[in-house]
MMTF fields as JSON, N, C-alpha, C and O atoms, coordinates in Angstrom:
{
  "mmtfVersion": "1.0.0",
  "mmtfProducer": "UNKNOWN",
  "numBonds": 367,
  "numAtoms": 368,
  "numGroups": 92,
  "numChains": 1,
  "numModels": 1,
  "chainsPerModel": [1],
  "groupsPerChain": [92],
  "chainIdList": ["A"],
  "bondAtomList": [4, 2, 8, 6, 12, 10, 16, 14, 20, 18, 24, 22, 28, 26, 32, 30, 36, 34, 40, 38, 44, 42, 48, 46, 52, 50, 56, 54, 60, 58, 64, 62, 68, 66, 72, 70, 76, 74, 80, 78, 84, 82, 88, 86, 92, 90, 96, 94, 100, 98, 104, 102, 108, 106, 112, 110, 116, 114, 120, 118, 124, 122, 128, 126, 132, 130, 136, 134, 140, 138, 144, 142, 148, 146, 152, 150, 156, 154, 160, 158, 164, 162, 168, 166, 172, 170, 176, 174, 180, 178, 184, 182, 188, 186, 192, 190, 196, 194, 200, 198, 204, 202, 208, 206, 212, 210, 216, 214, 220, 218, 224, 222, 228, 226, 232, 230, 236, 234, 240, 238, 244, 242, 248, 246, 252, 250, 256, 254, 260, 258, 264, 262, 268, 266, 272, 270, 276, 274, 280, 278, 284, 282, 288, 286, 292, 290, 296, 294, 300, 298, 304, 302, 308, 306, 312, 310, 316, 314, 320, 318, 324, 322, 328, 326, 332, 330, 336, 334, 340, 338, 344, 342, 348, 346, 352, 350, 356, 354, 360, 358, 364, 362],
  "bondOrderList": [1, 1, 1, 1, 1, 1, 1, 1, 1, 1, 1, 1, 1, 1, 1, 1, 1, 1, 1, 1, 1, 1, 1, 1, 1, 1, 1, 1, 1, 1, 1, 1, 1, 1, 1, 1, 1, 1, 1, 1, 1, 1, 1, 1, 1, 1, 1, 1, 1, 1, 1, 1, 1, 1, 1, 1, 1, 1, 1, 1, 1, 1, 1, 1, 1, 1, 1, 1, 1, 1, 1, 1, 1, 1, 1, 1, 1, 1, 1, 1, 1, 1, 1, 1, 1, 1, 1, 1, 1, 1, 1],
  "groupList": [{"groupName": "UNK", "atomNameList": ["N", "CA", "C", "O"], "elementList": ["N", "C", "C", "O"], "formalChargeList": [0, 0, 0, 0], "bondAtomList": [1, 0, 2, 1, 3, 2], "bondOrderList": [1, 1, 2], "singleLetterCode": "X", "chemCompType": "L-PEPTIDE LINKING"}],
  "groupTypeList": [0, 0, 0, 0, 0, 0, 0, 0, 0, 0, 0, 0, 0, 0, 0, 0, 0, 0, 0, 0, 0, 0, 0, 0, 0, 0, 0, 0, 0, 0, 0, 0, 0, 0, 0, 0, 0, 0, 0, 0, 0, 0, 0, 0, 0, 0, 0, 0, 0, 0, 0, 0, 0, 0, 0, 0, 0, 0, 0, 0, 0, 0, 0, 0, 0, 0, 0, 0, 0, 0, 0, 0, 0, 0, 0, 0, 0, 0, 0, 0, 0, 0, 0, 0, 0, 0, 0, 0, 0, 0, 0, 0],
  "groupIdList": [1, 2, 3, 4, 5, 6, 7, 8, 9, 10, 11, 12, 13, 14, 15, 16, 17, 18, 19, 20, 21, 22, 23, 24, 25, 26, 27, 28, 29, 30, 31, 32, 33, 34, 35, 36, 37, 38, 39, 40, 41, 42, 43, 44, 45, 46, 47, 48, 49, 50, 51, 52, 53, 54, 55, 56, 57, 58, 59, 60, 61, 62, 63, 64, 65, 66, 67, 68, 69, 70, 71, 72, 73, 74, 75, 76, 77, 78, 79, 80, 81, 82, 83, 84, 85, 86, 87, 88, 89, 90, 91, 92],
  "secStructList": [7, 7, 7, 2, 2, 2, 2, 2, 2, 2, 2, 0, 0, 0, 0, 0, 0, 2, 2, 2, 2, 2, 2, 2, 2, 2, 2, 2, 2, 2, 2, 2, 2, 2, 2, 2, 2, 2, 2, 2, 2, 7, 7, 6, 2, 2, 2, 2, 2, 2, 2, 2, 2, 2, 2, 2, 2, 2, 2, 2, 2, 2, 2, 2, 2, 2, 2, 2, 2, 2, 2, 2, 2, 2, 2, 2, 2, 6, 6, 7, 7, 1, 1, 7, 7, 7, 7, 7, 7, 7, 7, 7],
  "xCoordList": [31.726, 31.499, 32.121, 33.301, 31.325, 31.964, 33.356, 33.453, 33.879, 34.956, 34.279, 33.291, 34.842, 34.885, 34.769, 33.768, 35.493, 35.756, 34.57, 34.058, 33.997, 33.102, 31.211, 30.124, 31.547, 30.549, 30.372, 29.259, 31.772, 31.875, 31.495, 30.861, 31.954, 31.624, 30.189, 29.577, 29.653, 27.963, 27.179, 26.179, 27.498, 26.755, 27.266, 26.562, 28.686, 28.817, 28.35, 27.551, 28.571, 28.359, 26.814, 26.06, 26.761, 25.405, 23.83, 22.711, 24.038, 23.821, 23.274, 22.088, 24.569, 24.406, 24.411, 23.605, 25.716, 26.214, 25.167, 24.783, 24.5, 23.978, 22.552, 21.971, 21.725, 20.432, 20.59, 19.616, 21.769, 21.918, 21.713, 20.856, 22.42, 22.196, 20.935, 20.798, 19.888, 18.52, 17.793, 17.121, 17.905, 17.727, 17.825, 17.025, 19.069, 19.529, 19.174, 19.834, 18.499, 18.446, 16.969, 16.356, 16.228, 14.75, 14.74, 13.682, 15.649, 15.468, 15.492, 14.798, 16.715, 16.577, 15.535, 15.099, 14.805, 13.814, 12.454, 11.71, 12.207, 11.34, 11.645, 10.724, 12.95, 13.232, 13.257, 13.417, 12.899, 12.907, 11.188, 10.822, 10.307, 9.024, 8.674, 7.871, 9.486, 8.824, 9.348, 8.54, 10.022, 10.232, 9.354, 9.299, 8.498, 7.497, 6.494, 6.056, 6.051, 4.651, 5.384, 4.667, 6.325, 6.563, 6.179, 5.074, 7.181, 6.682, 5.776, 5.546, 4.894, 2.878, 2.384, 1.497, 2.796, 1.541, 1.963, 1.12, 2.975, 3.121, 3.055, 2.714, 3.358, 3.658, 5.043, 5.457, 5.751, 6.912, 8.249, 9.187, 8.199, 9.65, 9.386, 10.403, 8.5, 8.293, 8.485, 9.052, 8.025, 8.407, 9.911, 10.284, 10.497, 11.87, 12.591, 13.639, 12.121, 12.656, 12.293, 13.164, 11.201, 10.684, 11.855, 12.276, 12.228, 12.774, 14.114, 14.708, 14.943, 16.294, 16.332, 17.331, 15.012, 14.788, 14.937, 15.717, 14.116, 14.151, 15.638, 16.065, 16.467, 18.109, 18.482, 18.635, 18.561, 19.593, 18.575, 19.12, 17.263, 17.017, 17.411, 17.733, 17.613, 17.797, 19.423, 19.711, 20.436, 21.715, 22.03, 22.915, 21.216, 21.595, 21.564, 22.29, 20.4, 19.995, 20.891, 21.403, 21.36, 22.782, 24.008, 24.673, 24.222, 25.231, 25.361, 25.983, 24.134, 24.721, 24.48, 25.185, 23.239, 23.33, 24.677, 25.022, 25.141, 26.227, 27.596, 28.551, 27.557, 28.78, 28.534, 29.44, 27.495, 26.704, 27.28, 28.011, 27.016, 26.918, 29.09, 29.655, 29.466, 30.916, 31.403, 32.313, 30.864, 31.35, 31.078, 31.923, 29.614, 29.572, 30.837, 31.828, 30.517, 31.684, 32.999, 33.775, 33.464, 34.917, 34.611, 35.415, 33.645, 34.099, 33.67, 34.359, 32.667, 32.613, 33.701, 34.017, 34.322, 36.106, 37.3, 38.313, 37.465, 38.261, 37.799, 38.378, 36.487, 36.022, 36.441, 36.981, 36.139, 35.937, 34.974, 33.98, 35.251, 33.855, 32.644, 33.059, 31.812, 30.678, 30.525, 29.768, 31.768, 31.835, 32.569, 32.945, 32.536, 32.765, 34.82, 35.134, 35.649, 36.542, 36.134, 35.169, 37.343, 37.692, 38.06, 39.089, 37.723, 38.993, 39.389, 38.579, 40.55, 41.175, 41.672, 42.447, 41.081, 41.016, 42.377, 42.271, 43.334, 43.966, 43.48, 43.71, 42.97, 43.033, 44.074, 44.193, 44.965, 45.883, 45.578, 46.356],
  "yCoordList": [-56.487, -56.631, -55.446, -55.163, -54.704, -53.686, -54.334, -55.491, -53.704, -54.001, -53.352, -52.621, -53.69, -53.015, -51.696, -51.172, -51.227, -49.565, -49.0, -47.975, -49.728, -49.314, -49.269, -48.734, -49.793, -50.103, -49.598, -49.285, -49.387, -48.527, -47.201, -46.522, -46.808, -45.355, -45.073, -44.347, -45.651, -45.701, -45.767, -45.06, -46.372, -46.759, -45.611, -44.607, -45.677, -44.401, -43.218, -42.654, -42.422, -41.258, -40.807, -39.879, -41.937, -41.955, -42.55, -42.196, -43.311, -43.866, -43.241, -43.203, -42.548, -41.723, -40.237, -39.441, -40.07, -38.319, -37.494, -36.552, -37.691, -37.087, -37.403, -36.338, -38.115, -38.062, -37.109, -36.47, -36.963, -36.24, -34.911, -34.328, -34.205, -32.682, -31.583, -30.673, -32.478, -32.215, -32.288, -31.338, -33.491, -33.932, -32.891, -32.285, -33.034, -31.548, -30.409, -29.636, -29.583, -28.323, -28.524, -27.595, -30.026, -29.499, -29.89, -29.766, -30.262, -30.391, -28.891, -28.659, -28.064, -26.985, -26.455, -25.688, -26.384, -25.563, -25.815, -24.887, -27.28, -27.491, -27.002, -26.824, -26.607, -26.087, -24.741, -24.177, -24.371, -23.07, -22.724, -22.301, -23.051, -23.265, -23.547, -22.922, -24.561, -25.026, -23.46, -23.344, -22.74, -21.71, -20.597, -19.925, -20.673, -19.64, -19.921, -19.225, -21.211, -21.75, -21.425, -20.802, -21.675, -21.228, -20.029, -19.632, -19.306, -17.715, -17.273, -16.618, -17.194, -17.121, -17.558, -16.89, -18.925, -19.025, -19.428, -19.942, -19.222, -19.184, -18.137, -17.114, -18.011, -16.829, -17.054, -18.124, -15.703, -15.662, -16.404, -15.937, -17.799, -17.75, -18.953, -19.047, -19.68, -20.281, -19.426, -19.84, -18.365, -17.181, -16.852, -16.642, -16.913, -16.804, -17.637, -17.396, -18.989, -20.626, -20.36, -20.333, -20.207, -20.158, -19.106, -19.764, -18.285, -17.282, -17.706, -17.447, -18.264, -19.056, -20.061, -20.349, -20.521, -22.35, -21.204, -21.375, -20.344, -19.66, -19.096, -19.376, -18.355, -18.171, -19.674, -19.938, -20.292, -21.619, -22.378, -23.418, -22.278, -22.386, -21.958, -22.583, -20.49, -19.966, -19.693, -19.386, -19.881, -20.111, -21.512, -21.575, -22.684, -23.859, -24.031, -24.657, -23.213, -22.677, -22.24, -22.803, -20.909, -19.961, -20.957, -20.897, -21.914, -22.081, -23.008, -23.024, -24.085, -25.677, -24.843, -25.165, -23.568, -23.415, -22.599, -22.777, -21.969, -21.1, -22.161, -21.733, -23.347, -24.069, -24.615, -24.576, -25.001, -25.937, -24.67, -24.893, -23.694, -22.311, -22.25, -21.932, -22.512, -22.488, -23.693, -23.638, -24.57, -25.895, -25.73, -25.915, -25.298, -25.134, -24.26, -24.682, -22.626, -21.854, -22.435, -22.107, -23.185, -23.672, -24.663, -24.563, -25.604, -26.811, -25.973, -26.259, -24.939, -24.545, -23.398, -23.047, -22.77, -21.895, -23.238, -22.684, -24.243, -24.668, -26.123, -27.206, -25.769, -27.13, -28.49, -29.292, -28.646, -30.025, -30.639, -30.063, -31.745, -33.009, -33.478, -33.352, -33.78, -33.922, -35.408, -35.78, -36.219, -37.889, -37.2, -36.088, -38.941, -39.043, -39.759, -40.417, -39.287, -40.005, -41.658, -42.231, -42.038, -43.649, -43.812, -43.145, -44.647, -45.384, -46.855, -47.772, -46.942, -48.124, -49.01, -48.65, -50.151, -50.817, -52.41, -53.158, -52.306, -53.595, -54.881, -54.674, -55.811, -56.866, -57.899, -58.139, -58.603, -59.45, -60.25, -61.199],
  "zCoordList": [-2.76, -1.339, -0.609, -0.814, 0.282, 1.065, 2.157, 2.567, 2.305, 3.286, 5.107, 5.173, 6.021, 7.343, 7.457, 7.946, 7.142, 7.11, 6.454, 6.904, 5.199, 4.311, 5.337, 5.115, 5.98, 6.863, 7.923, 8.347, 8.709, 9.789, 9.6, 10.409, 8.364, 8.003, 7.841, 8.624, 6.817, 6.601, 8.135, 8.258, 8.978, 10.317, 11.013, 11.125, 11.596, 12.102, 11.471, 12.219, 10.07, 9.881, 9.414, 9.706, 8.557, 8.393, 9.257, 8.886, 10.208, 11.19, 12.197, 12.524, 12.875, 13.948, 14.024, 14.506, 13.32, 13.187, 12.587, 13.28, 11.171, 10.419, 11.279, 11.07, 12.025, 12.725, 13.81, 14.21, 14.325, 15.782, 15.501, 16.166, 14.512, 14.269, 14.753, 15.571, 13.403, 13.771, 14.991, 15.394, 15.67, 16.65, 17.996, 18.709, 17.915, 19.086, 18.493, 19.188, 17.553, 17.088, 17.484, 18.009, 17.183, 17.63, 19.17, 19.787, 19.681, 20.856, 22.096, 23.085, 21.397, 22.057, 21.489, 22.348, 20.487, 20.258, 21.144, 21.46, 21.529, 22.539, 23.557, 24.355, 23.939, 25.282, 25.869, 26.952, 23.973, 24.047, 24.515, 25.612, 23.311, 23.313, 25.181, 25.872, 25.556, 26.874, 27.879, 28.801, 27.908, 27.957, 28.446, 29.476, 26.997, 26.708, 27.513, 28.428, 27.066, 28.196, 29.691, 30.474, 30.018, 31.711, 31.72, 32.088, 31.265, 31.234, 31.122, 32.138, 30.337, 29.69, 30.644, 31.175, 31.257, 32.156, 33.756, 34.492, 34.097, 35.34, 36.085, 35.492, 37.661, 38.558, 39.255, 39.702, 39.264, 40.026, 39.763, 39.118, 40.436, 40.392, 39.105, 38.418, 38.74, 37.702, 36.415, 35.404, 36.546, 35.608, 34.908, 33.754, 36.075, 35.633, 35.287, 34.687, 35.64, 35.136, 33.588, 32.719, 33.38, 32.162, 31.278, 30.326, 31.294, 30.829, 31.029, 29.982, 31.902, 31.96, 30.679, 30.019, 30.49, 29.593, 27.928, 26.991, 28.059, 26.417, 26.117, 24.997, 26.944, 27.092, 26.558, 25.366, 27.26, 26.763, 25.881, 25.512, 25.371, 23.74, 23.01, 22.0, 23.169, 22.501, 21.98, 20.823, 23.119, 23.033, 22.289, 21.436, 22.679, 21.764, 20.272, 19.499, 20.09, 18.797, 18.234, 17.267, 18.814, 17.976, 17.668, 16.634, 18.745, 18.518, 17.319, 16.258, 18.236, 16.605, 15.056, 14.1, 14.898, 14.068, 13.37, 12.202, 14.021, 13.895, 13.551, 12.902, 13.988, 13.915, 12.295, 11.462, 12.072, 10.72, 9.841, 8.877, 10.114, 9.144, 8.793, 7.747, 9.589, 9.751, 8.974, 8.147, 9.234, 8.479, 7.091, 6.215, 6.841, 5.215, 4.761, 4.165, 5.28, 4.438, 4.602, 3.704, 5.465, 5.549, 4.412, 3.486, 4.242, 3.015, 1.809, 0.83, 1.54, 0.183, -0.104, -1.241, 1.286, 0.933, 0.684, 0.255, 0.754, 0.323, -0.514, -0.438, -1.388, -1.937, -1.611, -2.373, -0.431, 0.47, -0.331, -0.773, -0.51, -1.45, -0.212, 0.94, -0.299, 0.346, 1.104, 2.0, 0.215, 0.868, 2.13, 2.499, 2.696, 4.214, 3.675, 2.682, 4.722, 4.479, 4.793, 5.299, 4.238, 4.363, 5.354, 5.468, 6.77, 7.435, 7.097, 6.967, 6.989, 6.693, 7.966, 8.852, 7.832, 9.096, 8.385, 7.413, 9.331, 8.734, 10.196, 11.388, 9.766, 10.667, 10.104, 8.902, 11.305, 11.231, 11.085, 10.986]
}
């Protein structure tokens, strides 16, 4: 039988954490994309909205990917294991 903790972890990490990643990486990428269509096909000041939206696609992009890229080399420079820690939950 799993315990609390054993469950909390699976739901929280696996649950939530590990769906969100992707999630937000294709999300700026639509924002990036939505971007382009401003730019391509608008006039003037829609133009430049469009071109603000591909900047911060394109910044969201760099970053989550850049952080993911950091997390790997930090757990494969100090062979970190791939499980999730334990929390240990005591109820009275």
């Amino acid at each position: 039988m799993k315990s609390l903790a054993d469950i909390i972890n699976q739901v929280f990490i696996n649950g939530i954490l590990r769906p969100i990643v992707p999630l937000l990486i294709g999300l700026a990428v639509v924002v990036f994309i939505y971007g382009v269509f401003n730019t391509v096909l608008s006039e003037g000041d829609k133009k430049e909205q469009g071109k603000e939206y591909m900047i911060w696609g394109i910044v969201g992009i760099f970053v989550m990917v850049s952080v993911w890229g950091l997390v790997n080399i930090v757990k494969d420079t100090f062979d970190l294991p791939e499980n999730v820690p334990v929390i240990e939950i005591k109820l009275k």
